[in-house]
N, C-alpha and C positions, 0 to 999 in steps of 0.2 A: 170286541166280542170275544165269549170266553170258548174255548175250544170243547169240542164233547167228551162228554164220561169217556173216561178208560180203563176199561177191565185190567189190563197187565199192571197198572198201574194201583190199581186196589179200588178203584170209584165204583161205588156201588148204583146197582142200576137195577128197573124191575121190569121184563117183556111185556107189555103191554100191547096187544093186538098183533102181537107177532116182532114187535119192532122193541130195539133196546130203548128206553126211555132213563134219563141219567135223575139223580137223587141230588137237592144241593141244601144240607139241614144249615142253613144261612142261620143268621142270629134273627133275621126277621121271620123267616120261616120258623124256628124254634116259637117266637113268641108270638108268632099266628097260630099255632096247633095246641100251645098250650092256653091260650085263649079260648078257642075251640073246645077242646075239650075239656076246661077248667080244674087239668092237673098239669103237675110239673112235669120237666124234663128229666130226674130223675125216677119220678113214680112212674110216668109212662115205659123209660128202657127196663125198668127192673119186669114189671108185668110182660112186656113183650117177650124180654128171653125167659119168663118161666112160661111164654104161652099163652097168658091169658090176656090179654091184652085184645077188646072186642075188634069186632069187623068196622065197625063204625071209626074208632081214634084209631084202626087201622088206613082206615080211607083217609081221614081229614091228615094224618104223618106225612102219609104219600102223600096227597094231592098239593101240601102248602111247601116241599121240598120239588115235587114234580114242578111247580111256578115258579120255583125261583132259580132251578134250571131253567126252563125252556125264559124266563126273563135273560138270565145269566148268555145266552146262546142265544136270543134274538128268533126265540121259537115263537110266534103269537099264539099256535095254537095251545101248547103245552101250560105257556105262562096263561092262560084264562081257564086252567081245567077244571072242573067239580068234583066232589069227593064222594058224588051217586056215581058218576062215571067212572070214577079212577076205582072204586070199590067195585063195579061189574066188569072192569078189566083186568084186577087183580084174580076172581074168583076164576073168569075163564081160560085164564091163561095158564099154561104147561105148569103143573107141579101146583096150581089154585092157590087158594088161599094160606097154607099154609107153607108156600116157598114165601110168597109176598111176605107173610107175618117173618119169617126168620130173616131176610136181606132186610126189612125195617129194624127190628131186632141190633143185627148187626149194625147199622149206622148209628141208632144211639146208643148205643154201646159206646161207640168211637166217639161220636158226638159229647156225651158224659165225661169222656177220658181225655180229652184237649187231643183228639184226631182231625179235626176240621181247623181253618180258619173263622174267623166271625162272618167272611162273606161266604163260607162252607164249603172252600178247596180242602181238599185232603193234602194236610203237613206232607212234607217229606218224612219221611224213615230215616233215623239216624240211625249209622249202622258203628257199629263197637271192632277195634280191630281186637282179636280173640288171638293170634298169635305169634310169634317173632318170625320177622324176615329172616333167609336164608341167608347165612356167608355168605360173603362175596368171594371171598380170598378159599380158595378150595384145593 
């Protein structure tokens, strides 16, 4: 069993009914939503971070990434969610429909850029050593 979304960590996640519900763009999810909505993974992130990106391929992002969380985490209720649902818990939830469109947004974003694995953990961060250790001898 996979362990839940972590914020400090960068895993992106959307409040749903009050409660953190974790995001996981798995490669299956990726090609369920684009199924769905019968565009790409790149046409879908581009329109989401200019906005436009409707409420509808907003629901069906979430709801096929919300499954394969709650599959990934042994959630039954998460992994069988619909995307009438996940779209009237996006719109009433704190910050509406527009915090939802931008943490979608941001995942494929990442998604696009090889930030996920194919089963849609979030890579580690390679971090760059940026400057020379101090003397030792002083």
């Amino acid at each position: 069993m996979s362990r839940e979304a972590n914020n400090e960590r960068g895993e992106l996640t959307l409040t749903l009914d009050g409660e953190p519900v974790g995001l996981r763009p798995s490669y299956e999810a990726i090609h369920a939503f684009e199924r769905a909505t019968g565009k790409g993974l790149m046409e879908l992130a581009q329109a989401a971070l200019a906005g436009t990106l409707s409420a509808g391929d907003t629901a069906i992002i979430a709801c096929e990434c919300v499954r394969a969380w709650g599959r990934s985490t042994e959630n039954k209720g998460y992994a069988g969610s619909n995307p009438t649902r996940i779209a009237e818990l996006m719109i009433e939830a704190e910050g509406g429909f527009s915090m939802s469109l931008s943490t979608i947004a941001g995942m494929l974003a990442m998604a696009t850029t090889g930030g996920y694995t194919a089963a849609g953990e979030l890579k580690p961060t390679a971090t760059k050593k940026t400057t020379e250790p101090a003397p030792a001898v002083g």
